[in-house]
Chimera marker file (.cmm) of the C-alpha trace (Angstrom):
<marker_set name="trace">
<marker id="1" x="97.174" y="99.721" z="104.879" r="1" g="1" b="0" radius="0.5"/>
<marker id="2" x="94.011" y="97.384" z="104.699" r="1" g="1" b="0" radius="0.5"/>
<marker id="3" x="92.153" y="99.118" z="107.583" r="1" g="1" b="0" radius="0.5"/>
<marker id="4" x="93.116" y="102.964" z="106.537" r="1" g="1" b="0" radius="0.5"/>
<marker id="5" x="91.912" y="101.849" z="103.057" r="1" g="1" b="0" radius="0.5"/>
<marker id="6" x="88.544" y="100.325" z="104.302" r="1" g="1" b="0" radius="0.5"/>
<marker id="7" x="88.376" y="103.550" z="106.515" r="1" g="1" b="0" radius="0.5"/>
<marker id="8" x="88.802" y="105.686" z="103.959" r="1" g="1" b="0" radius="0.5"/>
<marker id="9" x="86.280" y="104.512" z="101.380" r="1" g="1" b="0" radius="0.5"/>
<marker id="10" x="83.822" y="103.679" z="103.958" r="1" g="1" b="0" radius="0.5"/>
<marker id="11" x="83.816" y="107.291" z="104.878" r="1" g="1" b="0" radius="0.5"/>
<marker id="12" x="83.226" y="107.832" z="101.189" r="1" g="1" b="0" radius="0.5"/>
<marker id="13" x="80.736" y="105.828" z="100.863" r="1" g="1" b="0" radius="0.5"/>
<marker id="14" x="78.769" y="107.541" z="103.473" r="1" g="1" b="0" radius="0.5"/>
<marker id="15" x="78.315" y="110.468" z="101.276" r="1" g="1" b="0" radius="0.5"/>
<marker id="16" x="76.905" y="108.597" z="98.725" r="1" g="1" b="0" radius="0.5"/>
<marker id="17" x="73.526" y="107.584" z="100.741" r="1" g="1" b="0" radius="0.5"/>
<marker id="18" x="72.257" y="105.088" z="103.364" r="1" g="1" b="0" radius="0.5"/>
<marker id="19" x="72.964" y="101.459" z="103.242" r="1" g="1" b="0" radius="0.5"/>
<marker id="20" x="76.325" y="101.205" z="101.474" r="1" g="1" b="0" radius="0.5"/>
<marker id="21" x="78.252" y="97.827" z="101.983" r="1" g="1" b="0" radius="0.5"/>
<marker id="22" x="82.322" y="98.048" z="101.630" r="1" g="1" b="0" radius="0.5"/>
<marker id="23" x="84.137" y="94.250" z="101.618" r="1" g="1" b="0" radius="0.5"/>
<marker id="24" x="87.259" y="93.481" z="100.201" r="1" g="1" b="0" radius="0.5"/>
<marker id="25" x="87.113" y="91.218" z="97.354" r="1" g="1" b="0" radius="0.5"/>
<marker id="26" x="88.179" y="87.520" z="96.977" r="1" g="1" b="0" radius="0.5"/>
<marker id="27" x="86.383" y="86.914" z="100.348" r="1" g="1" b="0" radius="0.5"/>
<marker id="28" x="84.920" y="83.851" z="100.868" r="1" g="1" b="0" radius="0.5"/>
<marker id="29" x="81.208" y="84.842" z="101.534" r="1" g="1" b="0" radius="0.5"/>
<marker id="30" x="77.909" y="85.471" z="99.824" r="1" g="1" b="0" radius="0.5"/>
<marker id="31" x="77.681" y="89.255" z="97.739" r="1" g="1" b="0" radius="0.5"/>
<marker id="32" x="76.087" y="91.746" z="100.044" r="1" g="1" b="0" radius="0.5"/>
<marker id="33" x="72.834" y="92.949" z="98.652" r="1" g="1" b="0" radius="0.5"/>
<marker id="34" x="73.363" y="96.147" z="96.489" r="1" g="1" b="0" radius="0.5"/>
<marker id="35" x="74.792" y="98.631" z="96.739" r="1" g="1" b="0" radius="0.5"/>
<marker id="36" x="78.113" y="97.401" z="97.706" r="1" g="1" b="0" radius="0.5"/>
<marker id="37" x="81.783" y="98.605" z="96.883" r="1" g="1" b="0" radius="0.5"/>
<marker id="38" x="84.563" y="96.033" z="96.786" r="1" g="1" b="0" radius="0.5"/>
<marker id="39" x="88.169" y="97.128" z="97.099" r="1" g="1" b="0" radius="0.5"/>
<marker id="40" x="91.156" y="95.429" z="95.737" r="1" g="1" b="0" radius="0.5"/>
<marker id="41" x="94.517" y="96.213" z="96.113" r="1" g="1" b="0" radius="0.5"/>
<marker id="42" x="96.262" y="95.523" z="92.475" r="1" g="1" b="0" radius="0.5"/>
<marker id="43" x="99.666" y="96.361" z="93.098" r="1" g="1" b="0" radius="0.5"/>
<marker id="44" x="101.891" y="97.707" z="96.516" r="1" g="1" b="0" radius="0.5"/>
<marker id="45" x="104.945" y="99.103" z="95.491" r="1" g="1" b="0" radius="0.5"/>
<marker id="46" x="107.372" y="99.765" z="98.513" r="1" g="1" b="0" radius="0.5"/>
<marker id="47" x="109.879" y="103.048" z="97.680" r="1" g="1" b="0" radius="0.5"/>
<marker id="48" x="113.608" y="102.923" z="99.760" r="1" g="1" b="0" radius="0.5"/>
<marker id="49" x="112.707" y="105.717" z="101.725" r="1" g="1" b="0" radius="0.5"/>
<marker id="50" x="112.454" y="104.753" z="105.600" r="1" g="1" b="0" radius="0.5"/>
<marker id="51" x="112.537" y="107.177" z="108.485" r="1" g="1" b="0" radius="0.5"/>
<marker id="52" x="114.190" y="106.268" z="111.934" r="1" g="1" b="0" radius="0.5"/>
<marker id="53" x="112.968" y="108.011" z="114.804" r="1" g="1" b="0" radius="0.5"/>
<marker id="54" x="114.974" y="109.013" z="117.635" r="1" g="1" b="0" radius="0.5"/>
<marker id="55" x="115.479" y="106.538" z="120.595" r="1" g="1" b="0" radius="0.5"/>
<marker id="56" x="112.974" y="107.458" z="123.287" r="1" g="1" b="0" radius="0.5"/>
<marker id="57" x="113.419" y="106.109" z="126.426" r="1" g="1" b="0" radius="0.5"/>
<marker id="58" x="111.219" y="103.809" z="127.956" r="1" g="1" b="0" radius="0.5"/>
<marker id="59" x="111.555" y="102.077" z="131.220" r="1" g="1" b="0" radius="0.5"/>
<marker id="60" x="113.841" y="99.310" z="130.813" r="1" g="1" b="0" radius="0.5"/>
<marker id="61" x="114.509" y="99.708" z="127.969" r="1" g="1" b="0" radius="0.5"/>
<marker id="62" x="113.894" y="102.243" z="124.155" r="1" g="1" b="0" radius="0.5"/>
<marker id="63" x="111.804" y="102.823" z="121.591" r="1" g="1" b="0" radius="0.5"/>
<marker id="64" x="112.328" y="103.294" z="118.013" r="1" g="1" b="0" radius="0.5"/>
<marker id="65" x="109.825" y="103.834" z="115.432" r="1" g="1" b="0" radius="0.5"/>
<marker id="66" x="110.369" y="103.073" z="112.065" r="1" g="1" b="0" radius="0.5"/>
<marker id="67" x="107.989" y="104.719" z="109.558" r="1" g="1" b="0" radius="0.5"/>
<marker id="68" x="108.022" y="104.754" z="105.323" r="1" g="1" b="0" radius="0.5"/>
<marker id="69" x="105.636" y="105.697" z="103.024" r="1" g="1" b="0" radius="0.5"/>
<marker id="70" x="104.003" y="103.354" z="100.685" r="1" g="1" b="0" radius="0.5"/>
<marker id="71" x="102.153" y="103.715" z="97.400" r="1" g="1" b="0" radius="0.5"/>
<marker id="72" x="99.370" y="101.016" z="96.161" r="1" g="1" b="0" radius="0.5"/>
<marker id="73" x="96.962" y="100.719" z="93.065" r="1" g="1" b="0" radius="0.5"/>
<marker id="74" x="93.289" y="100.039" z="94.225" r="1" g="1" b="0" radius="0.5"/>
<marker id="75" x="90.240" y="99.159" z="92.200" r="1" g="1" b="0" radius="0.5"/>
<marker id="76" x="87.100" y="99.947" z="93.193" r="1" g="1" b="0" radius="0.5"/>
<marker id="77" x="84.274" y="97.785" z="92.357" r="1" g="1" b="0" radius="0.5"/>
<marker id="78" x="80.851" y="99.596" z="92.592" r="1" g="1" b="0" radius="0.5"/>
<marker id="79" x="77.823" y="97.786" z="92.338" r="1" g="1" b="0" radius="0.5"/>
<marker id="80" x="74.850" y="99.646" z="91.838" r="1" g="1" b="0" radius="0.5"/>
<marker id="81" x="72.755" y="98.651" z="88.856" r="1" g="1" b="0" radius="0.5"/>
<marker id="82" x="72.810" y="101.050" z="85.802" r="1" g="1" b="0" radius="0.5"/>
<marker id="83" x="73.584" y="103.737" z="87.882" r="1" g="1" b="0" radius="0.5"/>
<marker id="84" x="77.100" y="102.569" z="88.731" r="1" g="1" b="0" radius="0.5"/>
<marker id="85" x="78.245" y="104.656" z="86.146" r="1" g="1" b="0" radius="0.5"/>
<marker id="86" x="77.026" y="107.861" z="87.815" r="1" g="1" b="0" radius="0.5"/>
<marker id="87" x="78.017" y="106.398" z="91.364" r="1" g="1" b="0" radius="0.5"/>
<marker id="88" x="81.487" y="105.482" z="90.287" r="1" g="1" b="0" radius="0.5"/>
<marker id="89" x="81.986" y="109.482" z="88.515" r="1" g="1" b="0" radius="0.5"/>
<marker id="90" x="80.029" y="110.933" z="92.067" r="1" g="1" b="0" radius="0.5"/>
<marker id="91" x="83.011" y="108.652" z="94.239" r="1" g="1" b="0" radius="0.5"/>
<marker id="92" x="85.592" y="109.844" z="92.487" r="1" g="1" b="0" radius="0.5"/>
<marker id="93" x="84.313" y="113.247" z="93.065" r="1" g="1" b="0" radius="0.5"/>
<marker id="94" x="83.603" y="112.829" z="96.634" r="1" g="1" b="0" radius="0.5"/>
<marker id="95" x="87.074" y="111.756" z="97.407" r="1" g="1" b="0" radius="0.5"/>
<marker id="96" x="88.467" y="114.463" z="95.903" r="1" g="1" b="0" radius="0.5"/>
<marker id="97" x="86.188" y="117.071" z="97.945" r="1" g="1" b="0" radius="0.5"/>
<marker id="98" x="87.609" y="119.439" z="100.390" r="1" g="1" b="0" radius="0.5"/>
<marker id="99" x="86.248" y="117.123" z="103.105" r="1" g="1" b="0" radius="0.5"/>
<marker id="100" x="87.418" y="113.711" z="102.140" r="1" g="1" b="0" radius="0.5"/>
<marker id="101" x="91.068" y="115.486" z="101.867" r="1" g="1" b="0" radius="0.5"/>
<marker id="102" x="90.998" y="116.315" z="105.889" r="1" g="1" b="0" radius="0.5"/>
<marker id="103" x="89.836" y="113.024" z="106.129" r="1" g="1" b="0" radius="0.5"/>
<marker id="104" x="92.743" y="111.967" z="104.205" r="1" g="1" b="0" radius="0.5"/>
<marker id="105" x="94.784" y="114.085" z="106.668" r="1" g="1" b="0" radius="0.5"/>
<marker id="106" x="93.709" y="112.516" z="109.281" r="1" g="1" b="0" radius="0.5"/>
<marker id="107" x="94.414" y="108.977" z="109.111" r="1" g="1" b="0" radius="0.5"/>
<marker id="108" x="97.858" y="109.811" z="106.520" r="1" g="1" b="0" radius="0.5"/>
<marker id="109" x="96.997" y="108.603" z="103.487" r="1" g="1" b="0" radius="0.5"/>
<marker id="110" x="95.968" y="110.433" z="99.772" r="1" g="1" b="0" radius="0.5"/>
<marker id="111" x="94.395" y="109.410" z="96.607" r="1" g="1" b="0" radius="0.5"/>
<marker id="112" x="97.462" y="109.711" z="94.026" r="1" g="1" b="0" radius="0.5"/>
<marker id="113" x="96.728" y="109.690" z="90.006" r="1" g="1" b="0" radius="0.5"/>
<marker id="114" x="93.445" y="108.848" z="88.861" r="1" g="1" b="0" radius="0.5"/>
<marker id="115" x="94.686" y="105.762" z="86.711" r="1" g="1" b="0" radius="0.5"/>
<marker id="116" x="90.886" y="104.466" z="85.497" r="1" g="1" b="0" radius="0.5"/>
<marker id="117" x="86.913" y="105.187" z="85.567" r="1" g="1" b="0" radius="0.5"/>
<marker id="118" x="84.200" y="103.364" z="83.620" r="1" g="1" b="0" radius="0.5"/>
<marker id="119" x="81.239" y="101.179" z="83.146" r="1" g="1" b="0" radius="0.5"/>
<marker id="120" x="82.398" y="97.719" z="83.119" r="1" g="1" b="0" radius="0.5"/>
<marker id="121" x="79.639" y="94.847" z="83.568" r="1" g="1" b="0" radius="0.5"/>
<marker id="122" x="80.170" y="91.510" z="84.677" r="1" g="1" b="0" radius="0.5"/>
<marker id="123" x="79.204" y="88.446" z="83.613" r="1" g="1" b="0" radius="0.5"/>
<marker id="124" x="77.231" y="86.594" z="85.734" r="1" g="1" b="0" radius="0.5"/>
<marker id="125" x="76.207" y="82.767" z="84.602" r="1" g="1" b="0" radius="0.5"/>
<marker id="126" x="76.643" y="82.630" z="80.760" r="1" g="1" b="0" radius="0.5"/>
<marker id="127" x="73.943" y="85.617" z="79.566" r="1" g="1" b="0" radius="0.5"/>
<marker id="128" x="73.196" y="87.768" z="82.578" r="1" g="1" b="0" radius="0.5"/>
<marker id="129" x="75.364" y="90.914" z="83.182" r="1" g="1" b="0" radius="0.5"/>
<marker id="130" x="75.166" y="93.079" z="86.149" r="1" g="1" b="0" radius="0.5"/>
<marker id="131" x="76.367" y="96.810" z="85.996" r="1" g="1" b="0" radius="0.5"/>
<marker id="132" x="79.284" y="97.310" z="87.707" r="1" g="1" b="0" radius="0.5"/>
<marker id="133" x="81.372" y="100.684" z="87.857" r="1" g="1" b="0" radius="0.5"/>
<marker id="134" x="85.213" y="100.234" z="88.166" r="1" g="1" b="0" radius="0.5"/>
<marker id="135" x="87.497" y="103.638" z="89.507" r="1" g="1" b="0" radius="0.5"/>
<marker id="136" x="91.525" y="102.492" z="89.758" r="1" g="1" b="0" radius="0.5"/>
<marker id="137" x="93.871" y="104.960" z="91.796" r="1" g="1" b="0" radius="0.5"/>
<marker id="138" x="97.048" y="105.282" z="93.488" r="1" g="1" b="0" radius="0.5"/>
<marker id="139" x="96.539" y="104.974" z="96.835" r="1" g="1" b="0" radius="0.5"/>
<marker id="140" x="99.547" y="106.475" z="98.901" r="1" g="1" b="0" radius="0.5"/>
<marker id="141" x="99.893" y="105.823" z="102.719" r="1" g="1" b="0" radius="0.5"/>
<marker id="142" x="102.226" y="105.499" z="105.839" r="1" g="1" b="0" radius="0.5"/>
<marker id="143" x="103.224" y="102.456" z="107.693" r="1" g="1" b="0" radius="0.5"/>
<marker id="144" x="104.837" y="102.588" z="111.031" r="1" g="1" b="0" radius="0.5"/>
<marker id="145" x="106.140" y="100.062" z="113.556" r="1" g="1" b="0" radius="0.5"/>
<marker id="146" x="107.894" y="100.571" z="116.989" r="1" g="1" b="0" radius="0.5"/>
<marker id="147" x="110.364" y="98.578" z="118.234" r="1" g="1" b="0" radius="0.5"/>
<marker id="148" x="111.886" y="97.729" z="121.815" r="1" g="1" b="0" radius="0.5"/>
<marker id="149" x="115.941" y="98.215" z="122.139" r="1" g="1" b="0" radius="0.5"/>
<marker id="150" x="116.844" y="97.137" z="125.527" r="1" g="1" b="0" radius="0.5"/>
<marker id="151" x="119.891" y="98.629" z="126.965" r="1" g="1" b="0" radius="0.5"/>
<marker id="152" x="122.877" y="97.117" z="128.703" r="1" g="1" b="0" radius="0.5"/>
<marker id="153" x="123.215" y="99.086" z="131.741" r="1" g="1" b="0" radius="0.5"/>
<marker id="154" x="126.844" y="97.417" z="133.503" r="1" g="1" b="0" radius="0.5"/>
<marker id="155" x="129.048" y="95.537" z="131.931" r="1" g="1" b="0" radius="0.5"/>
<marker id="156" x="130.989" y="93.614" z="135.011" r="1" g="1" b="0" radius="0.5"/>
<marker id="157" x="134.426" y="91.858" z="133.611" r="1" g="1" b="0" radius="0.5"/>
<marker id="158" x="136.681" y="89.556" z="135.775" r="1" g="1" b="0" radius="0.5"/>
<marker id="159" x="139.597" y="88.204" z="135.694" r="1" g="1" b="0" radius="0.5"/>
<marker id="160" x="143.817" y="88.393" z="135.498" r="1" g="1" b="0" radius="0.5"/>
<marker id="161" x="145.439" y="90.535" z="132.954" r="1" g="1" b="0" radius="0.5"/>
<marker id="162" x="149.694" y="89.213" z="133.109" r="1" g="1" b="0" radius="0.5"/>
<marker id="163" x="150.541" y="91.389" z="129.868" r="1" g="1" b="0" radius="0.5"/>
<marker id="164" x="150.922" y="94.976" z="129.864" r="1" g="1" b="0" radius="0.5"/>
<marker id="165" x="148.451" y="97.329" z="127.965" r="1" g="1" b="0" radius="0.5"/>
<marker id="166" x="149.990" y="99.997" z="125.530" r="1" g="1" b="0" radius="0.5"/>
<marker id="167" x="147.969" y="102.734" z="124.328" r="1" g="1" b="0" radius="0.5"/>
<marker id="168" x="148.545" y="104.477" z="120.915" r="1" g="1" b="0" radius="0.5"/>
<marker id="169" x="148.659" y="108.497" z="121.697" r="1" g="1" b="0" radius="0.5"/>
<link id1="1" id2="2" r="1" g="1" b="0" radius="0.2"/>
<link id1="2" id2="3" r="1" g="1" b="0" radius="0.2"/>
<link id1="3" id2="4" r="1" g="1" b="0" radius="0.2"/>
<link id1="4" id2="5" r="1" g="1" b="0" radius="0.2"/>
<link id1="5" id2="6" r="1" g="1" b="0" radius="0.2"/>
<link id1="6" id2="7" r="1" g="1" b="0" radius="0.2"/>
<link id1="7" id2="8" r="1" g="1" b="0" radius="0.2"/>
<link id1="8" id2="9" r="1" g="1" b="0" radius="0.2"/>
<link id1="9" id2="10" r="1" g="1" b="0" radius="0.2"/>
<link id1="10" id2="11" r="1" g="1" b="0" radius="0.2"/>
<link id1="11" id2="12" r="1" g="1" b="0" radius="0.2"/>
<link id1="12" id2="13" r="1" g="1" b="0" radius="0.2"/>
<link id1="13" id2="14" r="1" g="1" b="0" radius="0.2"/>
<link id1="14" id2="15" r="1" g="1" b="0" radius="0.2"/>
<link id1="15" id2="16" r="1" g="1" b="0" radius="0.2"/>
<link id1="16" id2="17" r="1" g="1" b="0" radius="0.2"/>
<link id1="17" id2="18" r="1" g="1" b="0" radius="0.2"/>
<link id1="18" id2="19" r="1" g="1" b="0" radius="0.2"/>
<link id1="19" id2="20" r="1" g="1" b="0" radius="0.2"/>
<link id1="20" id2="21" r="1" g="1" b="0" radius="0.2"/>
<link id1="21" id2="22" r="1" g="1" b="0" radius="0.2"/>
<link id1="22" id2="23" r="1" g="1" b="0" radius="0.2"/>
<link id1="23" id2="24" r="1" g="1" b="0" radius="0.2"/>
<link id1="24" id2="25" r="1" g="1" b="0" radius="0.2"/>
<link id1="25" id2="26" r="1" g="1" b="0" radius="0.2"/>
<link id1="26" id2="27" r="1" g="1" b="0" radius="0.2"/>
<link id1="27" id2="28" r="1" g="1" b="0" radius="0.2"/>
<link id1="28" id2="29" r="1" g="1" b="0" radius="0.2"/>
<link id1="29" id2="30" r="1" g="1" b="0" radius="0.2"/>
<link id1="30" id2="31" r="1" g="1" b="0" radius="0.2"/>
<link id1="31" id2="32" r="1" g="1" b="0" radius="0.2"/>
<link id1="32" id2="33" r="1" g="1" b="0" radius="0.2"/>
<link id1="33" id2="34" r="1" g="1" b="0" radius="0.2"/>
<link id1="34" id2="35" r="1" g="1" b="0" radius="0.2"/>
<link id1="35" id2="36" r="1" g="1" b="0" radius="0.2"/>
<link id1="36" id2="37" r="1" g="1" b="0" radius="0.2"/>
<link id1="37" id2="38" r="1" g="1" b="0" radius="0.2"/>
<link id1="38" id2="39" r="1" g="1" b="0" radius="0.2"/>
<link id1="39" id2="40" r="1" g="1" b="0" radius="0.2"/>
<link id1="40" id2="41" r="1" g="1" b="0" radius="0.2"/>
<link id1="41" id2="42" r="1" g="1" b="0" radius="0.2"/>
<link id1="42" id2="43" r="1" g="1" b="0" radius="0.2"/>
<link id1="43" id2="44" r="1" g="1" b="0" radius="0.2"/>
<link id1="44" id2="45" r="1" g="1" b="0" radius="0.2"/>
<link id1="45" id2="46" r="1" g="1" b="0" radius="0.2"/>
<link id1="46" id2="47" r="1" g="1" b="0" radius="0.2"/>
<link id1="47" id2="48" r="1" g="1" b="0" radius="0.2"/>
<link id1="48" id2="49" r="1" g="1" b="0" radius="0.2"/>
<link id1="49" id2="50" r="1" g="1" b="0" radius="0.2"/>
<link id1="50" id2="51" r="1" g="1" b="0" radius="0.2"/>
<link id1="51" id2="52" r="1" g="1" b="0" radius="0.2"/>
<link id1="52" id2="53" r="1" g="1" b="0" radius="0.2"/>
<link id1="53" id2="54" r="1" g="1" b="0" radius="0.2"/>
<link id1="54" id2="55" r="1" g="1" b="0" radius="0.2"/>
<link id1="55" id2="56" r="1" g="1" b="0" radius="0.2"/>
<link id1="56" id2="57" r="1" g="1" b="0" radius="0.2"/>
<link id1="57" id2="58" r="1" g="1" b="0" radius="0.2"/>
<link id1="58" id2="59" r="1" g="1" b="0" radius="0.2"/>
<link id1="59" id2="60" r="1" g="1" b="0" radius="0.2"/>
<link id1="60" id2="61" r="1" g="1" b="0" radius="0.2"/>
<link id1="61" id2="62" r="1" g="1" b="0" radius="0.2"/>
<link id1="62" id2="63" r="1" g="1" b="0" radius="0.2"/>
<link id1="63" id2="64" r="1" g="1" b="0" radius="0.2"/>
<link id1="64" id2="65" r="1" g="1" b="0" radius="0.2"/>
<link id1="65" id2="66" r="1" g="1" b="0" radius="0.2"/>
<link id1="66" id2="67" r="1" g="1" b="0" radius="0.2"/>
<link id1="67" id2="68" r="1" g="1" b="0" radius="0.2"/>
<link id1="68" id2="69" r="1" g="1" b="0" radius="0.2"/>
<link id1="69" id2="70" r="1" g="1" b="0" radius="0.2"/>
<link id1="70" id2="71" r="1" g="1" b="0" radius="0.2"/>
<link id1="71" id2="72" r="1" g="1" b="0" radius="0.2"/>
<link id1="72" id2="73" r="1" g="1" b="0" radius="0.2"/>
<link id1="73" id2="74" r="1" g="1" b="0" radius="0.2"/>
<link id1="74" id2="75" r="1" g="1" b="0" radius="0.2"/>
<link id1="75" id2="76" r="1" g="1" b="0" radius="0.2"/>
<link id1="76" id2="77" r="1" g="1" b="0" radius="0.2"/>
<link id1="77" id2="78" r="1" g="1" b="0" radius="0.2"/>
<link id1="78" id2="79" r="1" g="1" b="0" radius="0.2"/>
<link id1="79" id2="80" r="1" g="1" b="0" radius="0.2"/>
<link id1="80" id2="81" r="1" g="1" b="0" radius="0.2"/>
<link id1="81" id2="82" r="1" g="1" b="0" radius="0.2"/>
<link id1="82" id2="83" r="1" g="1" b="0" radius="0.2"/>
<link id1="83" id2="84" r="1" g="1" b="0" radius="0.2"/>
<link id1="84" id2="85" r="1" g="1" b="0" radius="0.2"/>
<link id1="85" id2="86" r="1" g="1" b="0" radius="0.2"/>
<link id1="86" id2="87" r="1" g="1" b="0" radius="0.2"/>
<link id1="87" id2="88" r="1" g="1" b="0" radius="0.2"/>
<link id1="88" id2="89" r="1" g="1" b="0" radius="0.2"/>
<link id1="89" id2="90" r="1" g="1" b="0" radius="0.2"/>
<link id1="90" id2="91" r="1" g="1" b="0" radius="0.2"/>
<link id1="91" id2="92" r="1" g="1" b="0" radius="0.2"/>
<link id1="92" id2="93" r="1" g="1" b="0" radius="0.2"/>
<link id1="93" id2="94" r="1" g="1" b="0" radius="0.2"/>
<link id1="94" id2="95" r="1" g="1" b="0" radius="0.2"/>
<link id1="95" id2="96" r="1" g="1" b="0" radius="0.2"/>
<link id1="96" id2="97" r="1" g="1" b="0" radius="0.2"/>
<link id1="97" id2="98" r="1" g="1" b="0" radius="0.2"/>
<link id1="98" id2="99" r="1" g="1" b="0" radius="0.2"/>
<link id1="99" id2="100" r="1" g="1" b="0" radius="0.2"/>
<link id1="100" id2="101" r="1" g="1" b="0" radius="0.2"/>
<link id1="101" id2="102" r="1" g="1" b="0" radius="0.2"/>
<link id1="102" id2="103" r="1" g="1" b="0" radius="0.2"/>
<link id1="103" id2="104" r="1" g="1" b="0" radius="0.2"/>
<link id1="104" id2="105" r="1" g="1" b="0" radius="0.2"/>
<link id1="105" id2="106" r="1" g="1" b="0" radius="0.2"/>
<link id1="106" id2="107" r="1" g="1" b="0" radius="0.2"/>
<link id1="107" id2="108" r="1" g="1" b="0" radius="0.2"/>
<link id1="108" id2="109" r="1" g="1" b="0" radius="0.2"/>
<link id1="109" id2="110" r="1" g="1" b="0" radius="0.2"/>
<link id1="110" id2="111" r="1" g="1" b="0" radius="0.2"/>
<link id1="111" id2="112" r="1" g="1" b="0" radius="0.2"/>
<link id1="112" id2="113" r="1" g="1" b="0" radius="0.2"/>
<link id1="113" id2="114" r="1" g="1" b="0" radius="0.2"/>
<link id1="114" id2="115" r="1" g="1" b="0" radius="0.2"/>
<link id1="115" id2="116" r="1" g="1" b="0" radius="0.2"/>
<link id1="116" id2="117" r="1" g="1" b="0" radius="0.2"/>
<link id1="117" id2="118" r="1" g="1" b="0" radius="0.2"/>
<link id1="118" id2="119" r="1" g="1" b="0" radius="0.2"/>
<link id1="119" id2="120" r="1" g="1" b="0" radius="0.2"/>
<link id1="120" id2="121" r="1" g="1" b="0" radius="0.2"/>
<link id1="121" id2="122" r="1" g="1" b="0" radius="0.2"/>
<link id1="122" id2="123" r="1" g="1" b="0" radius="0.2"/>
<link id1="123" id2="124" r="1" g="1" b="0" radius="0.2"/>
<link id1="124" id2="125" r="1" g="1" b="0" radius="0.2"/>
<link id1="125" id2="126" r="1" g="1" b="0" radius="0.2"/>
<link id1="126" id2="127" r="1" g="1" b="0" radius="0.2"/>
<link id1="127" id2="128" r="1" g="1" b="0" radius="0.2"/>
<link id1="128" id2="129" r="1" g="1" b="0" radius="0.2"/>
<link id1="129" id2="130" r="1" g="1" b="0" radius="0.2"/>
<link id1="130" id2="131" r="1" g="1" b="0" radius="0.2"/>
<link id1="131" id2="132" r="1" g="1" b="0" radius="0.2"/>
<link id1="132" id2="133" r="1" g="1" b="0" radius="0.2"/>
<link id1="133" id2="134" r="1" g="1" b="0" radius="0.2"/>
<link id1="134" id2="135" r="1" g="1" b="0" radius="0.2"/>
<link id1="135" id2="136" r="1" g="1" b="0" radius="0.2"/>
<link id1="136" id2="137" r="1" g="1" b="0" radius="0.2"/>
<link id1="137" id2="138" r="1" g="1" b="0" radius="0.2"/>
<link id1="138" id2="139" r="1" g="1" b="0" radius="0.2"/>
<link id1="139" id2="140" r="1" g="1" b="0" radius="0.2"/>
<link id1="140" id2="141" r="1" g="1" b="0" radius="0.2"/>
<link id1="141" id2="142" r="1" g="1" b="0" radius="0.2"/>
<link id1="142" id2="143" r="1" g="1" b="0" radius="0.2"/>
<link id1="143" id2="144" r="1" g="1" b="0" radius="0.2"/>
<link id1="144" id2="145" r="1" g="1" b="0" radius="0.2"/>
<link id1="145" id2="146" r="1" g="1" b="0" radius="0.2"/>
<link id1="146" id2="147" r="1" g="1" b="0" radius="0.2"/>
<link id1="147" id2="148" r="1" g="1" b="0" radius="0.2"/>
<link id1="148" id2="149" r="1" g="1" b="0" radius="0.2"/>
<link id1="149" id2="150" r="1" g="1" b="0" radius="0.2"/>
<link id1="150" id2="151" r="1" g="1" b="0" radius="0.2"/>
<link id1="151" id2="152" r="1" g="1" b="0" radius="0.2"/>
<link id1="152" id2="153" r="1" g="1" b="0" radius="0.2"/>
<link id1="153" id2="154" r="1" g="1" b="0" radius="0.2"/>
<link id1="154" id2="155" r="1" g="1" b="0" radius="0.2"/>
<link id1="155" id2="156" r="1" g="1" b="0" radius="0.2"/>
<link id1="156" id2="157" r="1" g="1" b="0" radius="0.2"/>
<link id1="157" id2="158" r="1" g="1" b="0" radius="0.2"/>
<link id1="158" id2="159" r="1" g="1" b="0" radius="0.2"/>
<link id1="159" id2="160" r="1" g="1" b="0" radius="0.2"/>
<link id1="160" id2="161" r="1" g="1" b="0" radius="0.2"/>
<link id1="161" id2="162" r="1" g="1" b="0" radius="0.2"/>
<link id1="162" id2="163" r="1" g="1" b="0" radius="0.2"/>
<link id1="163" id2="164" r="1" g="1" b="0" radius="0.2"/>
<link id1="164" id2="165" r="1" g="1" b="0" radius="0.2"/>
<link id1="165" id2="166" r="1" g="1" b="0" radius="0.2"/>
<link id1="166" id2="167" r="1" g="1" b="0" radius="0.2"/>
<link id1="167" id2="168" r="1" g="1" b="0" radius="0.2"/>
<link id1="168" id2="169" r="1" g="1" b="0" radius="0.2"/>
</marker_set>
């Protein structure tokens, strides 16, 4: 989920000029010079829907991919000065344009319900604030992971059988 998200907005962020940073917050490291966008992930909420794929065989052994869908609420941080207002409302636009939805496409995921948008500063010390714009979403995507089920090929028993052995018709 982390890297289709990251893929996804740093795509975005392409479209909104040169020299874009994307980090994740709650990293241990100084802030990137602006602009920047930082992504958090509020809330993942796992549905009971899983797909099993048929066994394929493999060499020794099979396959089986199990896949589900997930849904999460992001925030997007953007930091841009006073115009984080206008970035923020040009983002939100941009990943809803005909483009960033084959994008979408491409690497399964979508941008759900558009939960929040607005200008939201941050305190910085006790008296300085610097603009920041804030865009929540649901964030739907697909996780998949294969697994190896090795076979039993023979089965070799041994040994004395002194009863007899009755069969129900």
């Amino acid at each position: 989920m982390i890297t289709k998200l990251h893929q996804l907005i740093q795509e975005a962020s392409t479209r909104l000029g040169e020299g874009w940073v994307v980090i994740f917050v709650n990293q241990n490291m100084p802030r990137p010079a602006k602009p920047y966008i930082s992504i958090n992930v509020l809330t993942v909420n796992v549905p009971d829907h899983v797909i099993y794929s048929d066994l394929s065989p493999a060499a020794d052994s099979f396959e089986q991919t199990i896949s589900a869908w997930r849904v999460a609420d992001v925030e997007l941080q953007i930091y841009n000065g006073i115009n984080s207002l206008d970035t923020v409302n040009t983002l939100a636009l941009v990943l809803q344009s005909r483009s960033m939805i084959e994008f979408q496409q491409t690497i399964d995921v979508a941008v759900g319900e558009r939960l929040f948008i607005g200008y939201v500063p941050e305190l910085l010390g006790l008296s300085q604030y610097e603009g920041r714009g804030i865009y929540q979403f649901r964030f739907l995507y697909t996780e998949e992971y294969t697994e190896q089920i090795y076979n039993i090929e023979t089965v070799v028993l041994s040994g004395d059988c002194n009863e007899t052995i009755t069969t129900n018709p």
